[in-house]
C-alpha positions as CSV (number, residue, x, y, z in Angstrom):
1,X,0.0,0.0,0.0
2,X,1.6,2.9,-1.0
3,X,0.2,6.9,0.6
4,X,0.7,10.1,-0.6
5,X,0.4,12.8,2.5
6,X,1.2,16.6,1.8
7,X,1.6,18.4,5.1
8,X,1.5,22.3,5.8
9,X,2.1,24.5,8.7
10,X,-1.0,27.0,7.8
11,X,1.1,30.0,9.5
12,X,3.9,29.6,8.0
13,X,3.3,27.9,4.9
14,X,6.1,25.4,4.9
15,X,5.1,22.4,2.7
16,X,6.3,19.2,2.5
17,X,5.4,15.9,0.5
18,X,5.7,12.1,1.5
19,X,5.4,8.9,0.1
20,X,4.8,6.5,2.3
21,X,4.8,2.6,1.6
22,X,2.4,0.9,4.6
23,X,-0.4,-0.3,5.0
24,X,-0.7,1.5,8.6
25,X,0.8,5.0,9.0
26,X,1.2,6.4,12.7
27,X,1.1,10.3,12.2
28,X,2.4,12.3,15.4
29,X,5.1,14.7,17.5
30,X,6.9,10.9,18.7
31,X,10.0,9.8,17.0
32,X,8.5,6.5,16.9
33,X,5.8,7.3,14.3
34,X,5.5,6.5,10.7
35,X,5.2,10.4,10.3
36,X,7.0,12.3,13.2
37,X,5.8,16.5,13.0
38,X,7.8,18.6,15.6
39,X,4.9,20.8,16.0
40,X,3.4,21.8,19.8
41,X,-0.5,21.4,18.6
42,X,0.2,18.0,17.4
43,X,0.1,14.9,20.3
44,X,2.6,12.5,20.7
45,X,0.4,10.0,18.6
46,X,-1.9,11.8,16.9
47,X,-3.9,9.6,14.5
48,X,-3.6,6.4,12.5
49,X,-4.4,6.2,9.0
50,X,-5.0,2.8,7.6
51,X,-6.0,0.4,4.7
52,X,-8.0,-3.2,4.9
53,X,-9.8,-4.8,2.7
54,X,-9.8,-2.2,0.4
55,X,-11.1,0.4,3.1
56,X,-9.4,3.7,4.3
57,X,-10.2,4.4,7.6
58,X,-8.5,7.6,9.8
59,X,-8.9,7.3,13.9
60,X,-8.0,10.2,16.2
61,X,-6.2,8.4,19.2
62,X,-7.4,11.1,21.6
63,X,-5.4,13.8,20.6
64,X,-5.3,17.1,22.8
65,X,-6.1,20.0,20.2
66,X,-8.7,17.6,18.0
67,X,-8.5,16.6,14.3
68,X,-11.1,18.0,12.2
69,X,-11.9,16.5,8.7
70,X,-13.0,18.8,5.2
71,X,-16.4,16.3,4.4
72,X,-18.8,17.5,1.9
73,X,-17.5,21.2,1.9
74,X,-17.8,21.2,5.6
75,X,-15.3,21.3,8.6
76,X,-16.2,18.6,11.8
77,X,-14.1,17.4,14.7
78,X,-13.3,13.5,14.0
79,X,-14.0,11.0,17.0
80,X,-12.6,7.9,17.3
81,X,-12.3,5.8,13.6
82,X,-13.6,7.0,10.6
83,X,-14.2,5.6,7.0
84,X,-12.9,7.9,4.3
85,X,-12.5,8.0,0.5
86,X,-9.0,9.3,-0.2
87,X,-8.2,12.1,-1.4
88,X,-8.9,13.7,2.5
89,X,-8.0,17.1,4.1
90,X,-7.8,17.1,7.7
91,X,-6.4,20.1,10.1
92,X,-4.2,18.6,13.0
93,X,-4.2,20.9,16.2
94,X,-4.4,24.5,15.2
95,X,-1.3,24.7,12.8
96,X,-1.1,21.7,10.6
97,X,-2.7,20.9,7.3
98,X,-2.7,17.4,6.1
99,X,-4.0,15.8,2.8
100,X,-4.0,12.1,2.3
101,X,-4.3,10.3,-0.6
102,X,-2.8,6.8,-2.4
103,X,-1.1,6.3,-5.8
104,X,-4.4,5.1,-6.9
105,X,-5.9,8.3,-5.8
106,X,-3.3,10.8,-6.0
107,X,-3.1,15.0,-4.6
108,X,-4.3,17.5,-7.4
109,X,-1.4,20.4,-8.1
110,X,1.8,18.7,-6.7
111,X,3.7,21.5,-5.5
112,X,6.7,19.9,-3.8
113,X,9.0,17.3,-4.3
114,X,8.3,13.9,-2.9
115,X,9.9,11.7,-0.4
116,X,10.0,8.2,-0.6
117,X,9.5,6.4,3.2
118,X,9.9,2.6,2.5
119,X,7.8,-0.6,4.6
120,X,8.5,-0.2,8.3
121,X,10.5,3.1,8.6
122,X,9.8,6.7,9.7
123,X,10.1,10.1,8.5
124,X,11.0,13.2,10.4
125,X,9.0,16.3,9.3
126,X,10.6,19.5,8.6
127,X,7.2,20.8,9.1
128,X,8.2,23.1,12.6
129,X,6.0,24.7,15.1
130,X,7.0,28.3,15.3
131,X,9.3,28.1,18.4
132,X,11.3,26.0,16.8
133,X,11.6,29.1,14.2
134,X,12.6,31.8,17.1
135,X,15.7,33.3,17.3
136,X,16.9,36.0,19.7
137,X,18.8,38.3,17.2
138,X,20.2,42.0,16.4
139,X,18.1,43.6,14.0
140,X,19.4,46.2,11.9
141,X,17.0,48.6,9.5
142,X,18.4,51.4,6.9
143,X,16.2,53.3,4.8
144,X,17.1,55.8,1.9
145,X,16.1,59.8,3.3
146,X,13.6,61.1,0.9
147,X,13.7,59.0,-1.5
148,X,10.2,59.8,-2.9
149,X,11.0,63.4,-3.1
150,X,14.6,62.5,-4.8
151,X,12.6,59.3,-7.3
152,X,10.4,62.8,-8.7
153,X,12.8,65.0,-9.3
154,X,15.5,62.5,-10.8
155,X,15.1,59.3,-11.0
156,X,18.6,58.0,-12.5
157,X,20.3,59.4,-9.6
158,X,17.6,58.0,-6.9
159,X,18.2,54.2,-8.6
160,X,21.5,55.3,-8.4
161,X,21.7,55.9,-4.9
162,X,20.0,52.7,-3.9
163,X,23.2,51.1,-6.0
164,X,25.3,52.5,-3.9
165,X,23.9,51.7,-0.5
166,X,23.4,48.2,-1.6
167,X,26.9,48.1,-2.7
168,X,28.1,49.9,0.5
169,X,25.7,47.5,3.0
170,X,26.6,44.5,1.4
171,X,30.2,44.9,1.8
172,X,29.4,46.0,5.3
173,X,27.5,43.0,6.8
174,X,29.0,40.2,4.9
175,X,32.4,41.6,6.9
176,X,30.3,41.4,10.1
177,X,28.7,38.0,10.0
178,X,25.2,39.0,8.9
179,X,22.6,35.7,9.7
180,X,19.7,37.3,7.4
181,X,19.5,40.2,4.5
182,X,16.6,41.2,2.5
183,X,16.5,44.1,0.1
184,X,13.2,46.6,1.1
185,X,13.7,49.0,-2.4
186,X,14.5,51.8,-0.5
187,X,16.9,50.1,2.3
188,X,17.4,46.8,3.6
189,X,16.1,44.4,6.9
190,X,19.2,42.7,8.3
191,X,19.5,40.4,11.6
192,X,22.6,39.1,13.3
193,X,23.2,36.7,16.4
194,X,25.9,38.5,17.8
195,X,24.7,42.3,18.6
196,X,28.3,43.4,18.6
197,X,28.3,42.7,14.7
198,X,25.4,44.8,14.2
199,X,26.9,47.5,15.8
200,X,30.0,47.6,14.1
201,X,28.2,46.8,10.2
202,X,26.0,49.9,11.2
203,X,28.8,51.9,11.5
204,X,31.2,50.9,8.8
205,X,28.0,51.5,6.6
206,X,27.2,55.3,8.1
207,X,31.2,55.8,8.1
208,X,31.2,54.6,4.1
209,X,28.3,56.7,3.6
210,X,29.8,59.9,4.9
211,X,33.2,59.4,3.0
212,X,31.4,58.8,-0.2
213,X,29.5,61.9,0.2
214,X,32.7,63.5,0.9
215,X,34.4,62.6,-1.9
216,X,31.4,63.0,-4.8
217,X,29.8,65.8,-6.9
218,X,26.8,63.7,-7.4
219,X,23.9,64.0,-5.1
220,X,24.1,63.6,-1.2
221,X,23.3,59.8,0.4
222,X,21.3,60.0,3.3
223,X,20.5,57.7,5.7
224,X,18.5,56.2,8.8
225,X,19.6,53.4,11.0
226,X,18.2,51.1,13.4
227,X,19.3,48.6,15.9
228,X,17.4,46.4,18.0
229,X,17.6,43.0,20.2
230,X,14.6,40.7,20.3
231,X,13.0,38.2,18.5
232,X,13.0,36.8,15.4
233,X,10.8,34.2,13.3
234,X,12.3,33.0,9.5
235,X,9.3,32.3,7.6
236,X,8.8,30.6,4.1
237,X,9.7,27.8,2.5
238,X,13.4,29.1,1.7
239,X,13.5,30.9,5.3
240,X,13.3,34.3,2.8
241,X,11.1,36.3,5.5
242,X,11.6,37.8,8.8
243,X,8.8,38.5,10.7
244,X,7.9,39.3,14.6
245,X,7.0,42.2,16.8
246,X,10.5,43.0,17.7
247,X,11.0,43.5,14.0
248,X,8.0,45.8,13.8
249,X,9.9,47.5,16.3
250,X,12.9,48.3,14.7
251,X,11.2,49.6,11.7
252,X,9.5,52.3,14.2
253,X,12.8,53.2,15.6
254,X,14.4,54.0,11.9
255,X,11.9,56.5,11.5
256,X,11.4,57.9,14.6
257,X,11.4,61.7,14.9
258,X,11.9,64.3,17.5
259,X,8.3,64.7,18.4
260,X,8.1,61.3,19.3
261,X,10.2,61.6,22.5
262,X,8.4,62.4,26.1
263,X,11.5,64.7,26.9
264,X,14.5,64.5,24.2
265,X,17.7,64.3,26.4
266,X,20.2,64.5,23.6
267,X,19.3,66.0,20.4
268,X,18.8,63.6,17.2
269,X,19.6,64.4,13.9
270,X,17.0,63.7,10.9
271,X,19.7,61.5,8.9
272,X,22.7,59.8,8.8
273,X,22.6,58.5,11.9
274,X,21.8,55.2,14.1
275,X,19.1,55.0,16.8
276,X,19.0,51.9,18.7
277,X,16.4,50.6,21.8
278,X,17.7,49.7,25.6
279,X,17.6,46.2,24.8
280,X,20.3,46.3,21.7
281,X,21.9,49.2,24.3
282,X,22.3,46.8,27.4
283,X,23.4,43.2,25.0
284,X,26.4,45.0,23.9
285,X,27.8,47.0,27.1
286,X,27.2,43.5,28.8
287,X,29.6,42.0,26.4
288,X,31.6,44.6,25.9
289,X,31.9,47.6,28.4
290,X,34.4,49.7,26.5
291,X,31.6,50.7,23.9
292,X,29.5,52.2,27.1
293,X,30.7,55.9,25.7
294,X,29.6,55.1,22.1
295,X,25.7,55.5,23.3
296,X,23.8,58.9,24.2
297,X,20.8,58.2,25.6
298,X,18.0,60.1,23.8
299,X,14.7,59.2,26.4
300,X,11.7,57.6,25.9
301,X,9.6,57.6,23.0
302,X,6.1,56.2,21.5
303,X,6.1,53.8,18.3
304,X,3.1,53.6,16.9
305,X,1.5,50.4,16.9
306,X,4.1,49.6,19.8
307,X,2.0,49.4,23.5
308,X,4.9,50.7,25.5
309,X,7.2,53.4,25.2
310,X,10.7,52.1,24.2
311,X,14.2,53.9,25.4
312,X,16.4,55.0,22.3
313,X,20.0,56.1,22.3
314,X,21.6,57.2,19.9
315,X,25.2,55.8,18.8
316,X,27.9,58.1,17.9
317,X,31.4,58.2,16.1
């Protein structure tokens, strides 16, 4: 008996396909099953899925967060055994997506590439509940000043300018160990493990930038910068995303502006500079005290969309 099961995690869409030769298949978070999912709404043995006789029958071994079944264009919680008529879409816990079907039957618009599980072996999903996708990380966001204002009134040297701070960042990071980079048009998102390499990429890439303006006739490059510590979550099939309220955070930060402060300590310039939160502040002076004199401390101020007020300091050179 040979089944075909795609699986999904329906938040982060991470898809995986399986071929699995057996006439029973044990489906669960147990590294003894037929089909092992890492995932935190999935029960150590979750269901069975089976074949006799020519029958398909799925049975929900008591799992904690339910299996519900797609029957007749309608969602319902399975109990104990049931017959079915492969193809089937079931939901497993509140994250995982499952469609079962046989070689006889097969899945409609194969999207992934299949693994092969032979008689009496198991498979270990890559299929991952989202803490096994957190990080703690420095993350790092630049963004082009005015970049509208300088796309309308010339173009070729606006796509010029985002050349060169591609060109500049690049160069930067990849000497500083950079874990994640993704290009936003007018800037970049960047995350590190180490918040000491963030530190020192932001300001070989502010340090580049003001030489190169220095040393050019063309138009200005002007910049924002922002550093923060907190969590991250890689999402997609290639781990091509960043997502998570700590990076909604740093994004704030970037453009922060003066009346966004309760009381503005130190005073903040509207570019080239790098603004950073207490918690990037406090991970690099506890591993590295000497840099204490590198940070002004700005005072509190409201992101939007953010609950709390966060403490910014500014980093000079």
């Amino acid at each position: 008996m040979e089944w075909r099961f795609e699986i999904e995690n329906m938040i982060t869409h991470e898809t995986a396909r399986y071929s699995v030769q057996d006439n029973e298949v044990l489906v669960g978070r147990h590294s003894g099953n037929t089909v092992v999912i890492p995932n935190k709404f999935v029960s150590r043995l979750h269901v069975i899925i089976s074949c006799a006789h020519g029958a398909y029958t799925i049975e929900d071994k008591n799992s904690a967060n339910g299996t519900f079944i797609q029957a007749k264009g309608k969602r319902e919680q399975l109990w104990g055994k049931k017959n079915f008529i492969p193809p089937l879409q079931c939901m497993l816990g509140k994250e995982i997506a499952v469609w079962i079907a046989t070689n006889e039957k097969p899945l409609d618009n194969q999207r992934t590439a299949i693994h092969c599980v032979p008689k009496g072996t198991s498979v270990q999903s890559q299929i991952l509940s989202i803490e096994n996708m957190e990080s703690l990380q420095a993350i790092m966001v630049l963004d082009i000043c005015d970049s509208t204002r300088l796309a309308n009134e010339d173009e070729r040297m606006a796509i010029h300018l985002k050349h060169r701070i591609q060109d500049i960042s690049l160069r930067a990071l990849q000497n500083h160990s950079v874990d994640f980079y993704k290009n936003t048009g007018d800037g970049f998102l960047a995350s590190f493990d180490s918040s000491l390499d963030a530190l020192h990429a932001g300001e070989e890439i502010l340090q580049k930038v003001n030489q190169r303006n220095s040393r050019t006739r063309n138009a200005p490059l002007h910049i924002r910068l922002a550093l923060h510590k907190g969590k991250t979550y890689k999402l997609g099939a290639d781990k091509n995303d960043l997502h998570g309220n700590d990076v909604n955070i740093a994004f704030r930060i970037e453009g922060l502006q003066e009346k966004s402060f309760t009381a503005l300590v130190h005073g903040m310039p509207e570019k080239n500079r790098i603004l950073c939160s207490k918690f990037f502040y406090a991970d690099v002076i506890k591993k590295a005290t000497a840099t204490r004199d590198k940070f002004l401390y700005c005072g509190q101020a409201s992101l939007k969309g953010i609950a709390r007020p966060v403490e910014i300091f500014r980093i000079h050179q």
